[in-house]
N, C-alpha and C positions, 0 to 999 in steps of 0.2 A: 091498681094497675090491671086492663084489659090481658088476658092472654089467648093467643091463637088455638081456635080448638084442636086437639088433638088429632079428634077423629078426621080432622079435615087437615092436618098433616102428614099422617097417615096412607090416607085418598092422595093426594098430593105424591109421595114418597111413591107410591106402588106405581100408578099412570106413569114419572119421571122415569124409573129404573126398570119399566117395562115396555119402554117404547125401540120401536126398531134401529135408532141410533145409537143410542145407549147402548144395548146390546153391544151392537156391531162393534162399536170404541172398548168394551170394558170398562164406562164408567157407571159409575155406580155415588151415589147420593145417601149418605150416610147417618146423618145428622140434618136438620133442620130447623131454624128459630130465627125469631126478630134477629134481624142483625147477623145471623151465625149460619152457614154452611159448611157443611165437610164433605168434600167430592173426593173420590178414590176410583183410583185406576190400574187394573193388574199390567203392569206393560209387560209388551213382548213382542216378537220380532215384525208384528204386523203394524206399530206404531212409529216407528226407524222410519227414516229418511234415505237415500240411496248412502249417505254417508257413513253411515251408525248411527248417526244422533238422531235423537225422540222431533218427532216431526213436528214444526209449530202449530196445525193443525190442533195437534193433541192437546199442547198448551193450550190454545183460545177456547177450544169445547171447553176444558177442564175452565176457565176464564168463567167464559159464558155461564156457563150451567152457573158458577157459584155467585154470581151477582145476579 
């Protein structure tokens, strides 16, 4: 069974969690494989909605990035 280079997961992981979105949200890509993401996100008050509640926003990035 083929597996994905490392090195080029790696390269992959550093570009993702250093780009200017990323930052900005707090998330952060933790993990990476065929099939398998782990996205993490420190929340805090800049992720709220006028409500309290974590802003759907947050959710879809957090979505998005992990598919």
């Amino acid at each position: 069974m083929k597996q994905i280079n490392p090195e080029h997961i790696s390269a992959l992981l550093s570009l993702i969690n250093n780009s200017p979105y990323f930052s900005l949200l707090g998330i952060q890509v933790c993990e990476l494989r065929e099939g398998y993401a782990k996205v993490v996100v420190q929340l805090d008050q800049k992720h709220l909605n006028p409500f309290g509640g974590i802003h759907g926003g947050v959710y879809a990035s957090i979505l998005d990035t992990a598919a």
